[in-house]
N, C-alpha and C positions, 0 to 999 in steps of 0.2 A: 392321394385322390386327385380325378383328373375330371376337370367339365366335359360333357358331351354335348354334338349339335348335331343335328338329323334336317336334313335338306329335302325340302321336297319341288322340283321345277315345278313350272307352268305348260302352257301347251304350245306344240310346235315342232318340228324338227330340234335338234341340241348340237350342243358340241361334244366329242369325247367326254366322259363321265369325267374321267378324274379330270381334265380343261375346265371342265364346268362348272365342279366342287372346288377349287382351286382359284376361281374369278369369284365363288361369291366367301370362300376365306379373304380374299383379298377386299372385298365389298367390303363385309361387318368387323371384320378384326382387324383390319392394316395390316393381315400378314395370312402365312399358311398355319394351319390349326395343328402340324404334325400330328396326323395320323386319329387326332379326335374330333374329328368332324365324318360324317355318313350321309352319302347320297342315294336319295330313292329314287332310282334314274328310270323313270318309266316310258320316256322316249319311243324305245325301238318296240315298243308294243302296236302304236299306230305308224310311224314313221322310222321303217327300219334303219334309214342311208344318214347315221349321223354328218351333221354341217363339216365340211371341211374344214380345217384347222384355223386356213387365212381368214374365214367368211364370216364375218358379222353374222351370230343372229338376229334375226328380224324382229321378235318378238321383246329383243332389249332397246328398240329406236334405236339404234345406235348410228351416227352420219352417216355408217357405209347402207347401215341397209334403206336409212331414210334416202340415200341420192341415188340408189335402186327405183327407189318408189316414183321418186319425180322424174327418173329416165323411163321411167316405164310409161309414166302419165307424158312426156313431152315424144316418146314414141307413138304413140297412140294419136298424138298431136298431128303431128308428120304425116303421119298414114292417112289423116282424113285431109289435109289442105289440100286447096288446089294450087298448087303448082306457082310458081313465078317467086320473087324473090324475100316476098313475104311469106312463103312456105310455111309451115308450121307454127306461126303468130299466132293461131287459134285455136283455143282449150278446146279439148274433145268434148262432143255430147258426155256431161253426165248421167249415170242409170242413174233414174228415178230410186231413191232407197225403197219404197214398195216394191220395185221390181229387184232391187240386189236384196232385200228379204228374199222373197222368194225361192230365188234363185238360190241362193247358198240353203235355206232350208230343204231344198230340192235335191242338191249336191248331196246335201247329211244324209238324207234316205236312201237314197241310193248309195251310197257308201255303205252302211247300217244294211241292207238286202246285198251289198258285194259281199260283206262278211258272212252272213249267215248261209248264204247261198252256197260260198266254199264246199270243193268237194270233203276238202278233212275236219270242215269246221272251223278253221281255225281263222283269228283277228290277222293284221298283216302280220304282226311281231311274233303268227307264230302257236298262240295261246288261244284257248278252244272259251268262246264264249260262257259257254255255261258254266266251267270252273277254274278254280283261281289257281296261279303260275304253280302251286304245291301241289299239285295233282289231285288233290281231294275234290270232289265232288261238292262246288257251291253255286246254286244255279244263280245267274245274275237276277238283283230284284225286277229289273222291268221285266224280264220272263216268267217270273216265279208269280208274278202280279198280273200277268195274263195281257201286257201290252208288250208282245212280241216288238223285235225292233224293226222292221220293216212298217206294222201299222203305226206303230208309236211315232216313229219318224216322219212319213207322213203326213201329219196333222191328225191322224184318226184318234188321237187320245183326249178330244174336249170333253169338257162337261165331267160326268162323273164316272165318266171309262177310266181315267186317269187315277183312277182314286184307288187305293190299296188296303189292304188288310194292315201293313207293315206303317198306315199311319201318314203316307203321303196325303197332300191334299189332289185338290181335284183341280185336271189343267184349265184353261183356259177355255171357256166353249166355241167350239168352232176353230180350236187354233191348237196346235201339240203343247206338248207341258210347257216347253223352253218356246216357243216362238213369241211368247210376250217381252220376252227376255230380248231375245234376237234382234226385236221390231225396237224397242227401247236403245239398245246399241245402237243401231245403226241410224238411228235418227239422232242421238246426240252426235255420232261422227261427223253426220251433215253440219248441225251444227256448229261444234270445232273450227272444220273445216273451213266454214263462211269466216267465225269470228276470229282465227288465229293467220288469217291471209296478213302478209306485210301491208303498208301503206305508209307512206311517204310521211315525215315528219312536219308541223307546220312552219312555214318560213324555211330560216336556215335550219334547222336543227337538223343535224344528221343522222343518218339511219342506224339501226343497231350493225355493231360488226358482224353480229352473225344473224341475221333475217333467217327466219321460219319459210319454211316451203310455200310456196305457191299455192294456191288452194288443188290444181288438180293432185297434185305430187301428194298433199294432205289430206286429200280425201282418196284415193290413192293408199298411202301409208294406216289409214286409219280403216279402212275397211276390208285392209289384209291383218289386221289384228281383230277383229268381228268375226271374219268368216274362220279363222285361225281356232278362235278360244271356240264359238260357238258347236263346230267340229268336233274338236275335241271331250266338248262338255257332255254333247251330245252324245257320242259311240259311247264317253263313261258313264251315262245314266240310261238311255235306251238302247243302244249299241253293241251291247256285251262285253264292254271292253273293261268294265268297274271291278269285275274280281282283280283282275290280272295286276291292275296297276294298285290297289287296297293291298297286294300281296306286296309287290314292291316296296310300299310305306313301312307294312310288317316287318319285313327280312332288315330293311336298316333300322327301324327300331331295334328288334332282336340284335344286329350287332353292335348297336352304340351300349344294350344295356350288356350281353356280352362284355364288351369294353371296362363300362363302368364296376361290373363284379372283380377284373382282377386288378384294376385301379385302383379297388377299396370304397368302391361310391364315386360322388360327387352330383353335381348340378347336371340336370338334361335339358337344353330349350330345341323345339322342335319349331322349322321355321316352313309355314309354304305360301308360294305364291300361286295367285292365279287358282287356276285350274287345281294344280296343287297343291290348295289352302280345305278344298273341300276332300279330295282326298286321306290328307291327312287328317279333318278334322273328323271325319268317318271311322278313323282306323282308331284313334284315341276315344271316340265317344265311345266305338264295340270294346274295345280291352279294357280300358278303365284306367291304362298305367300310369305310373305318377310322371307328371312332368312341372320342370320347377315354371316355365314359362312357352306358353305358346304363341309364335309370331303369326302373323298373317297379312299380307301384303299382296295389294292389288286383288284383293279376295270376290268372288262374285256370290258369298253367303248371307250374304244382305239381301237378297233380289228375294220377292216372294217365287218365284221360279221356279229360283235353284232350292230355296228349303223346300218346297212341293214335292222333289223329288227325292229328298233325305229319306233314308232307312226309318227313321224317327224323328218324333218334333224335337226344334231347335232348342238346347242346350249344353250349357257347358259342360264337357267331358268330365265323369269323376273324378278323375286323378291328375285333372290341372289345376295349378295354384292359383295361378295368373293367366291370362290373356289379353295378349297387345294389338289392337287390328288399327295399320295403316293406309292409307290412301290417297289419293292426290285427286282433287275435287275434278279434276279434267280424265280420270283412267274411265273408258268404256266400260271396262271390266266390274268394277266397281261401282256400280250405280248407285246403289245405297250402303251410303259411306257410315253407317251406322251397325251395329252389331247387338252392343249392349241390351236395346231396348228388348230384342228378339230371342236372349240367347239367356237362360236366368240359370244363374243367381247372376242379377246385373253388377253388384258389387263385383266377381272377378272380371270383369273386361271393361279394359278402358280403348275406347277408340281416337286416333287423333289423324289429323288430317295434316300432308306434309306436300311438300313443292318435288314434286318426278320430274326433271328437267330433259328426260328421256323424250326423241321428238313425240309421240305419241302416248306421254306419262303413267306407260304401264311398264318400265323394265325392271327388273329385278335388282339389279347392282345399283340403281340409282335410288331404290328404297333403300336398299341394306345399308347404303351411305349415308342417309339422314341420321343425323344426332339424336330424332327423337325415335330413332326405331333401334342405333349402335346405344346409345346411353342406356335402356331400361336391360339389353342384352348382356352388355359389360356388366353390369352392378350385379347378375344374374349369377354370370360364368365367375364374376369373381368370389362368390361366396363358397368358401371350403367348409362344410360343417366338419 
């Protein structure tokens, strides 16, 4: 008998599948899982041109993409000085975050009418909105619920247009289902942004060896992971894009438990971040399957929002024993860092709050590294019944 682990990413462009199953064996176990770990690589469904090999993704903070961020804010710098040898000395006009709401809310819809509008139908990755990567015939719930993704996206789903047969709640009046969501991100990023700027030690004391970005470079880095997650969240619940990548989580389910039948058994934990915490935890609540422990890290199923838009009200899936949801009190993504209270039987879920030292404290391998998210997984994978 051999443990199984089933990966589910976040949102964003990736790395090659096996690169990126591969970084987070190295995350949680200190090593490669030979061959019993599963990735539900849902990537090239919105973003078909996986990250080059050399290229930091962005969506892990990692220094290369955080000193992207602050070339990109100290270009932006440049372009507006005037001239002379102080050049570029001065932070670009910040958008107003009302107005980068907006604006990426603006982006999501029209992306969402790029899709549908397609001549063959199909999402970029290829897969036809209304049914899931198996070819069978499953129309996405924001369709099937009468909030096409064109007006959903929009804002046209406030009030009780939002509301569904299948148990959602009802959006935001005056605002789409997720923009409350959106508006909440992006004003914590402001935030951040103000309160995690360097500033000089008193007296002598010296500065840190490694100073945090700049607030433009930080505000900058923090609302390409808003407009990132939001995007994505968005095409999977009004978008069409939710069967496709629900298939995704299926098919490695399917082969971890494949796996596990000629193993002879053993332990299944199923981990997702981000974006990919509500994925999977959709795919587990419809099937039912057993799993010995479910991870969830950096997860945005805390937000009343995101459960608004759930197939079904929040609870825990029948067939998990356990559930661990981590967070980092500073991840955007994670607004409410709490799970338990919403999610019943409260007895299986414990939530714990951990330090993401990732610049932007949503990356994935900087969870899977904390002791209090590898230690409940080890005690897991090591039980051979």
């Amino acid at each position: 008998m051999r443990p199984r682990i089933v990966y589910v990413h976040g949102c964003g462009p990736k790395p090659r599948a096996d690169l990126l199953r591969a970084e987070w064996d190295r995350a949680l176990l200190g090593r490669d899982a030979n061959g019993t770990s599963h990735l539900a690589y849902w990537a090239p469904l919105l973003h078909p041109e996986p990250l080059p090999d050399r290229e930091p993704d962005p969506m892990e903070g990692r220094p290369g993409a955080a000193a992207r961020a602050e070339a990109g804010a100290a270009g932006t710098r440049d372009a507006g000085a005037v001239g002379g040898e102080n050049a570029g000395s001065f932070p670009p006009p910040l958008e107003d975050p009302a107005r980068f709401v907006a604006r990426v809310a603006t982006e999501a819809a029209e992306a969402a009418r790029g899709r549908a509008g397609r001549p063959d139908g199909t999402t970029p990755g290829g897969t036809t909105p209304d049914s899931a990567a198996s070819g069978g015939p499953a129309p996405d719930r924001a369709a099937s619920s009468g909030t096409a993704p064109d007006r959903a996206a929009s804002g046209g789903t406030g009030g009780e247009a939002a509301g569904t047969a299948e148990g959602r709640a009802p959006g935001r009046a005056g605002g789409g289902a997720l923009d409350g969501w959106l508006r909440d991100m992006a004003y914590l990023a402001e935030a951040l942004a103000l309160a995690e700027e360097p500033r000089p030690g008193p007296g002598a004391e010296p500065l840190p060896s490694a100073p945090s970005l700049a607030r433009p470079g930080r505000t900058a880095l923090f609302r390409n992971l808003v407009r990132r997650v939001y995007q994505d969240v968005h095409a999977y619940f009004l978008g069409g894009a939710g069967p496709a990548v629900r298939q995704a989580v299926a098919d490695a389910l399917d082969a971890a438990e494949a796996g596990r039948a000629a193993d002879g058994g053993g332990p299944l934990v199923v981990v997702g971040h981000g974006p990919g915490s509500v994925a999977a935890y959709e795919v587990l609540a419809e099937r039912g399957q057993p799993v010995d422990l479910f991870v969830t890290i950096g997860s945005p199923l805390g937000s009343a929002e995101v459960q608004g838009c759930l197939a079904a009200p929040p609870a825990v899936p029948s067939g998990t024993a356990l559930w661990l949801n981590a967070s980092d009190a500073r991840d955007l993504v994670a607004l409410d860092h709490t799970l338990r209270p919403d999610f019943a039987p409260p007895g299986r879920v414990t939530d714990v709050l951990v330090r993401n030292a990732s610049a932007h404290h949503h990356g994935a391998a900087d969870y899977l590294r904390d002791p209090l998210v590898r230690g409940p997984v080890h005690r897991v994978l090591g039980r051979i019944a």
